[in-house]
SENU-695622 format. One record per residue: x, y, z negated of N, C-alpha, C, O in turn; residue number from 1; residue in one letter. Coordinates in steps of 0.001 Angstrom, whole numbers, plus 500000, padded with zeros to 6 digits. Each point is the difference from the previous one (the first is absolute). Example, Ala and Ser with C-alpha at 12.3 -4.5 7.8 and 13.67 -1.06 7.14 Angstrom:
2
+--------+--------+--------+--------+--------+--------+--------+--------+--------+--------+--------+--------+------+------+
:    n.x :    n.y :    n.z :   ca.x :   ca.y :   ca.z :    c.x :    c.y :    c.z :    o.x :    o.y :    o.z : resi : resn :
+--------+--------+--------+--------+--------+--------+--------+--------+--------+--------+--------+--------+------+------+
: 513190 : 494310 : 492200 : 499110 : 501190 : 500000 : 500900 : 501200 : 500000 : 501036 : 499981 : 499335 :    1 :    A :
: 498614 : 501069 : 501385 : 500820 : 501190 : 499940 : 499230 : 501090 : 499270 : 500509 : 501108 : 499831 :    2 :    S :
+--------+--------+--------+--------+--------+--------+--------+--------+--------+--------+--------+--------+------+------+
***
This chain:
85
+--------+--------+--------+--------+--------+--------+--------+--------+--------+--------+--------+--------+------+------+
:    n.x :    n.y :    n.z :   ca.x :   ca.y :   ca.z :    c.x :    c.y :    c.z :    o.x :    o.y :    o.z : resi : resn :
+--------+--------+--------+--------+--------+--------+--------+--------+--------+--------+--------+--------+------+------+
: 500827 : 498821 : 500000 : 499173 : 501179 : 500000 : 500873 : 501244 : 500000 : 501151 : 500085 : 499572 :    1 :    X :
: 498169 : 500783 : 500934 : 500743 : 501436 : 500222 : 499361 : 500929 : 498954 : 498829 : 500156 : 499651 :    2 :    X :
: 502458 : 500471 : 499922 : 499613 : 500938 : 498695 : 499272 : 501075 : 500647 : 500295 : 500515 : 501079 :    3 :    X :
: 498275 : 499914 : 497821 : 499563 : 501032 : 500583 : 500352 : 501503 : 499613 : 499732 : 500588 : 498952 :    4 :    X :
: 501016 : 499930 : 502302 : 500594 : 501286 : 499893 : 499219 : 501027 : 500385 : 499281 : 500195 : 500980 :    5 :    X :
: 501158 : 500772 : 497516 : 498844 : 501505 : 500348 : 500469 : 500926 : 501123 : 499286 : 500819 : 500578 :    6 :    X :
: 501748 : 498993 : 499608 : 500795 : 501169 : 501483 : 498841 : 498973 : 501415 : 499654 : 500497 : 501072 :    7 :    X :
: 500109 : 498541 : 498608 : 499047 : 499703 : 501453 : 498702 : 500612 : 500193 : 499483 : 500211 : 501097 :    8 :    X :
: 499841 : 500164 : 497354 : 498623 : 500462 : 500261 : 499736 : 501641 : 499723 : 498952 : 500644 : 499936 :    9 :    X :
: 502332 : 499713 : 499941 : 500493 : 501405 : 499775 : 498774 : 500982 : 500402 : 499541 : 500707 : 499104 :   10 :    X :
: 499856 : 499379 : 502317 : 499401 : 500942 : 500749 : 498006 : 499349 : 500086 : 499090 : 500643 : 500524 :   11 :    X :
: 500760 : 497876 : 498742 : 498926 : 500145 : 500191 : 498772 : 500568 : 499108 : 498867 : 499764 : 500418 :   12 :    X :
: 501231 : 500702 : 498818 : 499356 : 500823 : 499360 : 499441 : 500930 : 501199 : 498944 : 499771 : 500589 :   13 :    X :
: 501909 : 501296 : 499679 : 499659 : 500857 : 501052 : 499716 : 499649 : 501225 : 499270 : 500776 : 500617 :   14 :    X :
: 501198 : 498005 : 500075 : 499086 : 499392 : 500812 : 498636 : 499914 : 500388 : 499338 : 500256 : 501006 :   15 :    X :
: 500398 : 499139 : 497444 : 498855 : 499547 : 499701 : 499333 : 501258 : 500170 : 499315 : 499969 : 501023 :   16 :    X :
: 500619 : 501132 : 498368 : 499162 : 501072 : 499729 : 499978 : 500875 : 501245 : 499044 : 500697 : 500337 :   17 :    X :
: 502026 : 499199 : 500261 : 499672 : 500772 : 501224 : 499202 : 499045 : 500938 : 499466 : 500517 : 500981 :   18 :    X :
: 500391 : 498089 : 498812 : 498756 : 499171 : 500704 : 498389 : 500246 : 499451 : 498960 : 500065 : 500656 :   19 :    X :
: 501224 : 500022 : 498176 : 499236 : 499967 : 499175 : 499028 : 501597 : 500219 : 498800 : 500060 : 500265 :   20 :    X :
: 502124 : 501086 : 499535 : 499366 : 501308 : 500956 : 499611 : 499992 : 500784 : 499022 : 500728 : 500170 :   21 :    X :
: 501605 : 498188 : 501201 : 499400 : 500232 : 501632 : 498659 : 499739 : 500080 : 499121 : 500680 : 500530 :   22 :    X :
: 500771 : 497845 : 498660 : 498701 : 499291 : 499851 : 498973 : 500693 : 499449 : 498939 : 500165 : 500602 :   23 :    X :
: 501290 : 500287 : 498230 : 498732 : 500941 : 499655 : 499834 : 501242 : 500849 : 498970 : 500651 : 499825 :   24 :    X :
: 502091 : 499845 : 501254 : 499432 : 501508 : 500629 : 499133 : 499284 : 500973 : 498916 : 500517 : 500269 :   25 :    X :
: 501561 : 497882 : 500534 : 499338 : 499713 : 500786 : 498630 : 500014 : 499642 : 499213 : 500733 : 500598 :   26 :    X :
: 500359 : 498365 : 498284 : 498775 : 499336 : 499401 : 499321 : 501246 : 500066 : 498994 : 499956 : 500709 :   27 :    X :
: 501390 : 501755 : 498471 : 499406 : 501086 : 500172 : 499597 : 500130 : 500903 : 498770 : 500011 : 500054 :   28 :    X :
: 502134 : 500193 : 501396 : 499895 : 500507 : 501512 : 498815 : 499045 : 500076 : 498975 : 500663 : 499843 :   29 :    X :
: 500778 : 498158 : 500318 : 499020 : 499626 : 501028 : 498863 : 499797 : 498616 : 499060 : 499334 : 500431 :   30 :    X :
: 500751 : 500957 : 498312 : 498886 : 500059 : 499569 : 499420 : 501680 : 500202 : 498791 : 500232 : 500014 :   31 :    X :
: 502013 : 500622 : 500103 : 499417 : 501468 : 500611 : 499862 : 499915 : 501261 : 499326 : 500901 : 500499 :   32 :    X :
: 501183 : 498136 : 500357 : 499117 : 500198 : 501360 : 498643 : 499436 : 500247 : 499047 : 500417 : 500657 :   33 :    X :
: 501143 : 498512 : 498624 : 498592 : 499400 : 499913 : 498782 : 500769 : 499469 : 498882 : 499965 : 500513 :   34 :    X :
: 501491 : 500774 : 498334 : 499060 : 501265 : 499588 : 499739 : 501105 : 500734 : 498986 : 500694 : 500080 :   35 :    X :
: 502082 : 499372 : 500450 : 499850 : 501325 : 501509 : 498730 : 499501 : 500875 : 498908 : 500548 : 500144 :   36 :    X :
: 501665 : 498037 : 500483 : 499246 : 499815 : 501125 : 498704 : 499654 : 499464 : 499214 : 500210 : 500923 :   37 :    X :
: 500310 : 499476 : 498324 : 498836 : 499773 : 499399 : 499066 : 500534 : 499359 : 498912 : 499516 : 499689 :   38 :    X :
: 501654 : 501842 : 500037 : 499697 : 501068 : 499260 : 499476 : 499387 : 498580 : 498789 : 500007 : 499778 :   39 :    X :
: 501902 : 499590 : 499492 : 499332 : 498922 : 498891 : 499876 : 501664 : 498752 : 499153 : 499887 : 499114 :   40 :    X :
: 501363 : 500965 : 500905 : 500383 : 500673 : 499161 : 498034 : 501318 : 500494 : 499091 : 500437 : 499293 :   41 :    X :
: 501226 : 499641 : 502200 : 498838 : 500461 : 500083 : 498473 : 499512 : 499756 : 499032 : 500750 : 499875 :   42 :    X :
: 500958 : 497759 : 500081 : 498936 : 499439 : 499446 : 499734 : 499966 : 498823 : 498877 : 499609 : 499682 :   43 :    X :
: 502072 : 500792 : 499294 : 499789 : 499942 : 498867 : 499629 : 500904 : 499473 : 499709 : 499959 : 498804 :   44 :    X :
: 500157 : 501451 : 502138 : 500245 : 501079 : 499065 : 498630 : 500412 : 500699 : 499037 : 500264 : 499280 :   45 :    X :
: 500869 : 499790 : 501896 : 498667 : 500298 : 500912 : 498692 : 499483 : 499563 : 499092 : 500763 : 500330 :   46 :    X :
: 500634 : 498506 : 499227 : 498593 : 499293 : 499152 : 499551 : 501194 : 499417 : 499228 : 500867 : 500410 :   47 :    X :
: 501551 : 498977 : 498322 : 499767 : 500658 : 498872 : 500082 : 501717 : 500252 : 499095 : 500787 : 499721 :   48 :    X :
: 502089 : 499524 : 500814 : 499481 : 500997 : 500276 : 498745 : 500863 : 501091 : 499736 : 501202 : 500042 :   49 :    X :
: 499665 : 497625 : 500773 : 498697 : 500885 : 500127 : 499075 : 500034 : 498950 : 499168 : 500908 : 499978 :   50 :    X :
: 500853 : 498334 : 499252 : 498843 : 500522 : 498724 : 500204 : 500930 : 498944 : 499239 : 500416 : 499126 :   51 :    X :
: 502423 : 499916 : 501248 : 500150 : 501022 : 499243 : 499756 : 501630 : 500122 : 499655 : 500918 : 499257 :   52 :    X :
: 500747 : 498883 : 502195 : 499889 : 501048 : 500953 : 498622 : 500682 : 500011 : 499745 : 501204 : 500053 :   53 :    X :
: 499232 : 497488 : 499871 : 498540 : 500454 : 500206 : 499825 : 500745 : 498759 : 499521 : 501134 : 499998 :   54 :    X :
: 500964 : 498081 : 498639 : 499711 : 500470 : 498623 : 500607 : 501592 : 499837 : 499479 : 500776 : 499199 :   55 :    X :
: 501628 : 499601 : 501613 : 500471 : 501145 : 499998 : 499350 : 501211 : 500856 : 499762 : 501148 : 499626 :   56 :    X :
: 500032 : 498276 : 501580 : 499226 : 500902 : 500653 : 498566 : 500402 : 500054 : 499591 : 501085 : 500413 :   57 :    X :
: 499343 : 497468 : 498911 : 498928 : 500301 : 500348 : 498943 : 499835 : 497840 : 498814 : 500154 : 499707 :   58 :    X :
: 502196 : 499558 : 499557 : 499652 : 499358 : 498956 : 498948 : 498595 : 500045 : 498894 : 499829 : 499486 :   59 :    X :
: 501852 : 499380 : 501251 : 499435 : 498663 : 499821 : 500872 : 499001 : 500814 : 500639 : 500316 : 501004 :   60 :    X :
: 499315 : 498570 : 498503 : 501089 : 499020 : 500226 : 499425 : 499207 : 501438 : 498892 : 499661 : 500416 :   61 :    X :
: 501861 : 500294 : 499849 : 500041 : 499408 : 501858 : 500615 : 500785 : 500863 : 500506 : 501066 : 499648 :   62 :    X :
: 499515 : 498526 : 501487 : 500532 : 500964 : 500946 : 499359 : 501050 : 500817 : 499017 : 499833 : 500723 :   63 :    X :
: 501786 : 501520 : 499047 : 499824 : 501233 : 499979 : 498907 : 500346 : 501439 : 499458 : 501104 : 500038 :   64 :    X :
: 500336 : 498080 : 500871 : 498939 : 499711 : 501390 : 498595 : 499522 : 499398 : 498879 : 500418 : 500288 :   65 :    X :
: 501397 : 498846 : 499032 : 498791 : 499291 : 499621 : 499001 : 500989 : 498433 : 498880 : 499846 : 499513 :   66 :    X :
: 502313 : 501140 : 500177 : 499397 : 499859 : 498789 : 499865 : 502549 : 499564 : 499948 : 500871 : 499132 :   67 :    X :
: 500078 : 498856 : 502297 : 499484 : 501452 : 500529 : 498659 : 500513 : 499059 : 500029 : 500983 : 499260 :   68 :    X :
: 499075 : 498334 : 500895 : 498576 : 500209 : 499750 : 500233 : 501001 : 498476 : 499407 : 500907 : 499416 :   69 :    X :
: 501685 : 498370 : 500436 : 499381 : 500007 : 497718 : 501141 : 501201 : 499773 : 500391 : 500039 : 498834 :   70 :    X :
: 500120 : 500790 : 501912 : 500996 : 500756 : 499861 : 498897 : 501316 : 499174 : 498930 : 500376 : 500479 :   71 :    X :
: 501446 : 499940 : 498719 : 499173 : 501119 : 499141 : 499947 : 501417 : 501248 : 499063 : 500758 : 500251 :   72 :    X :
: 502000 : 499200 : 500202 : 499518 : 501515 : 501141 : 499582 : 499675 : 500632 : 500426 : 500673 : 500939 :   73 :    X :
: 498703 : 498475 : 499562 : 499324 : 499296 : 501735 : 499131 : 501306 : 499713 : 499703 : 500500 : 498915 :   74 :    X :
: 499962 : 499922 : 502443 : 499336 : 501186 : 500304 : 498747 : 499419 : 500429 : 499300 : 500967 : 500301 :   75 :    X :
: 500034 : 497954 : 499890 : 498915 : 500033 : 500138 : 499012 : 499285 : 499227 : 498944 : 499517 : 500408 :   76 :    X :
: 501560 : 500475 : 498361 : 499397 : 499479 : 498846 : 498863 : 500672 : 499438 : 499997 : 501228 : 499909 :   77 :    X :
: 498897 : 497971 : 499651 : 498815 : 500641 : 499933 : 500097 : 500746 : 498752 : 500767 : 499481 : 499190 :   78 :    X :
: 498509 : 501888 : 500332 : 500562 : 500709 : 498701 : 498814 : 500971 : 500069 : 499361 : 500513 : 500919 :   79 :    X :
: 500583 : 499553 : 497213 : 499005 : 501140 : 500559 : 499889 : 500868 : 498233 : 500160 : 499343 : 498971 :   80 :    X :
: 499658 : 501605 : 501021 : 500118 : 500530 : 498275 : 499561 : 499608 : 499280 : 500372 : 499788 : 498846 :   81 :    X :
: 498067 : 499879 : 502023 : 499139 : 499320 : 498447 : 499699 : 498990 : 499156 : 499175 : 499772 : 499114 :   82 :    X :
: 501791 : 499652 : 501451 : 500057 : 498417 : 499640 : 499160 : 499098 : 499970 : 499197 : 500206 : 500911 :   83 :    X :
: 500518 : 498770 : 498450 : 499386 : 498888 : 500417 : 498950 : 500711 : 499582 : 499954 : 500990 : 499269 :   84 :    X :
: 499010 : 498262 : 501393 : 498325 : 500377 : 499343 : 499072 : 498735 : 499393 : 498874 : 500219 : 499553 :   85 :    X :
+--------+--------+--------+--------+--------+--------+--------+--------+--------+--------+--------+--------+------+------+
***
């Protein structure tokens, strides 16, 4: 048997880690392209924010097209001073 000498494994430490870096920038690179091309980041956020949008613009939850009617300034809302009778 051959003695095991530390001057042989001198450099793999840093080997290792500069493999070890490539691999994870790769794994990054193609899990952000996959989110690019898929827009996974825009589906997530697009839902929710039309019901928020509506809640902001019109005070009521849904989206801001659908939910026009109930907007407190609609101008053609029926109104009148004397109130109910």
């Amino acid at each position: 048997m051959r003695p095991n000498n530390k001057k042989n494994n001198k450099g793999q430490v840093t080997v290792e880690a500069v493999l070890m870096v490539i691999v994870v920038l790769a794994v990054v690179t193609l899990v952000g392209d996959f989110f690019k091309s898929n827009e996974v980041f825009k589906k997530i956020v697009h839902a929710p924010w039309q019901s928020m949008s509506g809640m902001l613009q019109n005070g009521t939850w849904g989206p801001p097209s659908e939910t026009n009617f109930a907007h407190p300034n609609r101008g053609d809302q029926n109104r009148t001073n004397e109130g109910d009778q």
